[in-house]
C-alpha positions in Angstrom: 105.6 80.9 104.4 106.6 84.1 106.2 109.5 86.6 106.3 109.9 85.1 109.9 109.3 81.6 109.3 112.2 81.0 107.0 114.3 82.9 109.4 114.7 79.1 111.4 113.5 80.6 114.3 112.3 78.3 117.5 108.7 78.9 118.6 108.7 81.2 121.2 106.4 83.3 122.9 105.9 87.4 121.9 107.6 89.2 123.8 107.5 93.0 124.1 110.1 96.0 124.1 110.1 99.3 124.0 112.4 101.8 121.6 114.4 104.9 123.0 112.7 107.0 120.0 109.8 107.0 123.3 112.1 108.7 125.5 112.5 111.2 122.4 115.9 110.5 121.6 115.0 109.9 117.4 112.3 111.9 116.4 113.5 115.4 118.6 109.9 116.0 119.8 111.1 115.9 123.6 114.0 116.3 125.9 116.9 113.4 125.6 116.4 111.5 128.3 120.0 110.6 129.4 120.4 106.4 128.5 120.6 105.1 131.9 117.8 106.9 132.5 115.8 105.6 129.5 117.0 102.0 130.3 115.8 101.7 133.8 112.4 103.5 133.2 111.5 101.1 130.3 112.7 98.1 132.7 110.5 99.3 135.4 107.9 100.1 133.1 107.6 96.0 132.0 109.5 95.8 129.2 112.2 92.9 128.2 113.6 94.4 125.0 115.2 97.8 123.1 116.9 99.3 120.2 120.0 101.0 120.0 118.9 104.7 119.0 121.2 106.8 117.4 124.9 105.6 117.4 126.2 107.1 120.2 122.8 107.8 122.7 123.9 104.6 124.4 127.1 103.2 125.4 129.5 102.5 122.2 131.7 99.6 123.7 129.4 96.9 123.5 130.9 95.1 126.6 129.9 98.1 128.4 126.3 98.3 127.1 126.0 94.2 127.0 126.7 94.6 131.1 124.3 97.4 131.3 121.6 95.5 129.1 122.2 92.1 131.3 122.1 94.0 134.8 118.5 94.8 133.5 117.4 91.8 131.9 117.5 93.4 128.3 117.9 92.3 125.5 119.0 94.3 122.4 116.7 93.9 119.3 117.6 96.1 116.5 119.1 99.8 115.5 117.2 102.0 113.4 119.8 104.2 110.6 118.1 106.2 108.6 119.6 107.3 104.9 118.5 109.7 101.7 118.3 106.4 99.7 117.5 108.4 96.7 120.9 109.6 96.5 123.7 108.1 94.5 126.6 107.5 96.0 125.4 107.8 99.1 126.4 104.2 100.3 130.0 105.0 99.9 129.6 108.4 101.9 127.8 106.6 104.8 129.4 103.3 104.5 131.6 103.9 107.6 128.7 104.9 110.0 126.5 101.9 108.5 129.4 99.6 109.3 129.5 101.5 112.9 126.2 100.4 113.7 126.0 96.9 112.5 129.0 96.3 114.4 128.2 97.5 117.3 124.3 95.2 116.9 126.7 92.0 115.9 128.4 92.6 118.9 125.4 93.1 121.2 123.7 89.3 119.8 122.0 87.2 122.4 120.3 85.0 120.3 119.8 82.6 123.4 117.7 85.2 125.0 116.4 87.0 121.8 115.8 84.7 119.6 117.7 85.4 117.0 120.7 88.0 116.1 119.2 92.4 116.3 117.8 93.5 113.4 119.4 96.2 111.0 116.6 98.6 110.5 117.2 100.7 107.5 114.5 103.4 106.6 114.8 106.1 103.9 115.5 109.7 105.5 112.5 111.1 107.4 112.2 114.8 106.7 114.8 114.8 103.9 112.2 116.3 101.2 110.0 119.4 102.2 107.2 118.1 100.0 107.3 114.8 101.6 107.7 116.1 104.5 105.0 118.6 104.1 102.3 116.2 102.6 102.7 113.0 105.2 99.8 111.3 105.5 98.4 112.5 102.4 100.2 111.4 100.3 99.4 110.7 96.1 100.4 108.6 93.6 101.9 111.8 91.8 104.2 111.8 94.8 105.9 108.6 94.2 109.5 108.7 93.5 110.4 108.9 89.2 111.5 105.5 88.3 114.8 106.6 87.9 115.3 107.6 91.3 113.3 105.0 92.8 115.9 102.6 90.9 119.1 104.3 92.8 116.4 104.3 96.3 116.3 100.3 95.3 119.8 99.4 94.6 121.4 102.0 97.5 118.9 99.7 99.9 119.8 96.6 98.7 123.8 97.6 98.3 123.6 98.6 102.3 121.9 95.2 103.1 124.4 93.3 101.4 127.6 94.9 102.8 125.7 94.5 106.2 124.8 91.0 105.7 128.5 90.5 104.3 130.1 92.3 107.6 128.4 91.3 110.3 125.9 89.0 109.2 123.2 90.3 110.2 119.8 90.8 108.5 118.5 94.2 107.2 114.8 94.9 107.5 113.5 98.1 105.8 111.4 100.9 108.1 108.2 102.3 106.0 108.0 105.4 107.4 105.9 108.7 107.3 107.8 111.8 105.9 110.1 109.5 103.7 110.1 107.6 100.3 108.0 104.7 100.7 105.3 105.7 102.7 102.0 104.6 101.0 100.7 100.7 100.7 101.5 101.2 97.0 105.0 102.7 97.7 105.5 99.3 100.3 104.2 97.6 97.7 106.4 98.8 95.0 109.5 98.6 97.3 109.4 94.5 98.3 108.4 93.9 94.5 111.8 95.3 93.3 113.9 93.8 96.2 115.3 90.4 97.0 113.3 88.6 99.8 115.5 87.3 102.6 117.9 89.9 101.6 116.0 92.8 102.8 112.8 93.0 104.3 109.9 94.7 106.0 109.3 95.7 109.7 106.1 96.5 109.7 105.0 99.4 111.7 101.0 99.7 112.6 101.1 103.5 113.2 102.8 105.0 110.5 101.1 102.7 108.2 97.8 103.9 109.4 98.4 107.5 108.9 100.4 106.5 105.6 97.4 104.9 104.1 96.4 108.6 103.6 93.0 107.4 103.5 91.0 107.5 107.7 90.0 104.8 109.8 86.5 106.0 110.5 86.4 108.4 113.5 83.6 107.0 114.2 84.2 103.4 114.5 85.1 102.2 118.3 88.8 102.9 119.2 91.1 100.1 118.4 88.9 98.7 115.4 90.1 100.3 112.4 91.0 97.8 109.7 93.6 99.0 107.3 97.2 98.0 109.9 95.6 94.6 109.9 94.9 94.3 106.7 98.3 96.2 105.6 100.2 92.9 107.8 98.4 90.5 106.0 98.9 91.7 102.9 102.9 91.9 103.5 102.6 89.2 105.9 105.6 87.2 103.5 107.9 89.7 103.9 106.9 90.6 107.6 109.5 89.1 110.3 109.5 92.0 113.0 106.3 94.3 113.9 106.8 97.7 115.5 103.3 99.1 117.8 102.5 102.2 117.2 98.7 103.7 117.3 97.2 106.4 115.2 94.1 108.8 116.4 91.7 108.7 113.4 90.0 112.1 114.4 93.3 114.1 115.1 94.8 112.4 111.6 91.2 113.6 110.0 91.9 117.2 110.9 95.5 117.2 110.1 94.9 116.0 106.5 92.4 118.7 106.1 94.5 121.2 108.0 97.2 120.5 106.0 99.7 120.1 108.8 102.6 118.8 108.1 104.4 115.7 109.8 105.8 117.6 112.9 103.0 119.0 113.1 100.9 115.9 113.3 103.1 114.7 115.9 102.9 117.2 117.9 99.0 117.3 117.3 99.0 114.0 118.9 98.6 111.5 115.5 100.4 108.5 116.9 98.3 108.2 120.3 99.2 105.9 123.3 98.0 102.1 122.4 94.4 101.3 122.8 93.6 105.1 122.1 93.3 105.2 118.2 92.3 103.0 115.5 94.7 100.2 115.6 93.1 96.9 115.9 95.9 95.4 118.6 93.6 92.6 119.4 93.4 92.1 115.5 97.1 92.5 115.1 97.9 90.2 117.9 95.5 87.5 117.5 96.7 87.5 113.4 100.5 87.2 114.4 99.3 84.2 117.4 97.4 82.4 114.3 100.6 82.9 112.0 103.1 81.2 114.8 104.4 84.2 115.4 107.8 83.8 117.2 109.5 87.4 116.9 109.1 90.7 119.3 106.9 93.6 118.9 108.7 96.6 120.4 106.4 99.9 121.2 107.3 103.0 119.6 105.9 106.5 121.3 106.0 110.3 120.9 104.9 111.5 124.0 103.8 115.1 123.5 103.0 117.6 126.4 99.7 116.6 128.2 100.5 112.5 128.2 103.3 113.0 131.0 106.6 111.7 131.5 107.8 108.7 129.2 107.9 106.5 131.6 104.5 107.0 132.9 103.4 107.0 128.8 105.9 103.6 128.7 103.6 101.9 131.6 100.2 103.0 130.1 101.5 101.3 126.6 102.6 98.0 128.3 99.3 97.3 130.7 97.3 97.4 127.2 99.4 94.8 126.1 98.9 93.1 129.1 95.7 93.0 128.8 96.1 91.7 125.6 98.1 88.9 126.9 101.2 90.0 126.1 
């Protein structure tokens, strides 16, 4: 049984939302794009569902933001804090900002609408170690975090999902991400082996786990056939209750491994394409999670560089190849 099945979910349809982080308000590849702005776009753009952002890009009285979200016919799905996990004592020097954020999700639940209650997305802290930060995307085993850190990186995660889950309730799903600690299959791996399922797990994200594998999709294989995001879901599929979209360009992540360029410079290179342009296997992906019952959101996650246009128009390019995926 899945991460999402034993969440008691009903069986509902996929439905798809979209992330401020592709109005550039995470990352800091583009211009902030002022909140109302970003909310109205991604409405007219098709989408049903967001995130928060960073605390503070969006309204922080939830009655406020719940009247803004409802005027739209949004629904808020999750908020995304990211945190040197490797560092001890680092729960106690955060733990009022942590608190901030899960508060403000508890308050913003629409389960009736959602589904269920917004995720707490924890992730370690992109671009917090030059060599990590340097070498994403091709990453090696001699990488990996010394077993004594990796044991603080474990016990700071699961400390934070506890005194979430304590506070507010709400359920803490861990971001893999590119330019962080746990990166790699083997570092995902190694990461839901030493944690407690239910008590935090994985939101699995098809771009950065492409270009985390380190390894290509062939550039040569049709776009949107590659196999390792498929096969990195089903092989986490257990601990798997929320999917992020994100697509990866196999020949632009083939020359920045043998550049050398590091991850803000494979950003900007265009690595994490707009959906249907890289070697993501979406109909793979969404035909796997339609088998599995599937009964969560998938929420689109962009860096629009220069040359793909506004976000918006990026926002609506995303969402018709998911329509025409039957989504």
């Amino acid at each position: 049984m899945s991460a999402q099945q034993t969440l008691g979910l009903g069986a509902t349809a996929i439905r798809v939302a979209n992330a401020p982080c592709s109005w550039g308000t995470i990352e800091g590849f583009g211009e902030t794009v002022p909140w109302n702005v970003m909310l109205d776009e991604l409405t007219e753009a098709g989408y049903v569902g967001t995130e928060l952002g960073d605390l503070g890009y969006m309204p922080t009285d939830p009655e406020v933001l719940r009247a803004e979200l409802d005027r739209r016919g949004l629904v808020m799905l999750g908020g995304f804090e990211g945190v040197p996990l490797r560092r001890p004592g680092v729960v106690a020097e955060r733990r009022e900002r942590l608190l901030a954020v899960a508060r403000h999700l508890a308050a913003l639940s629409d389960v009736a609408r959602a589904g269920r209650a917004p995720y707490f997305i924890l992730a370690d802290e992109t671009r917090g170690d030059p060599l990590r930060t340097a070498k994403a995307g091709r990453i090696s085993a001699e990488d990996a975090l010394p077993a004594e850190e990796f044991a603080v990186f474990v016990r700071n995660a699961q400390e934070i999902a506890r005194m979430v889950q304590g506070e507010t309730g709400l359920r803490t799903l861990f971001h893999h991400h590119c330019a962080a600690f746990v990166e790699t299959p083997d570092e995902i791996a190694r990461f839901l082996d030493a944690t407690e399922p239910g008590l935090i797990d994985l939101v699995f994200d098809t771009g950065h786990y492409t270009y985390g594998c380190g390894v290509p999709d062939e550039p040569s294989d049709p776009p949107g056939r590659g196999r390792l995001a498929l096969e990195g879901l089903k092989r986490f599929w257990d601990r798997v209750p929320y999917v992020h979209l994100k697509d990866c360009h196999p020949g632009v992540a083939a020359r920045c491994r043998a550049e050398g360029l590091d991850y803000a410079q494979a950003i900007a290179a265009g690595v994490f394409c707009e959906l249907g342009r890289g070697s993501v296997d979406l109909e793979g992906i969404v035909g796997f999670l339609r088998e599995q019952g599937y009964s969560d959101w998938v929420t689109v996650e962009q860096d629009v560089i220069p040359g793909m246009g506004t976000p918006k128009e990026s926002a609506a390019r995303n969402r018709e190849v998911l329509r025409r995926l039957g989504l």
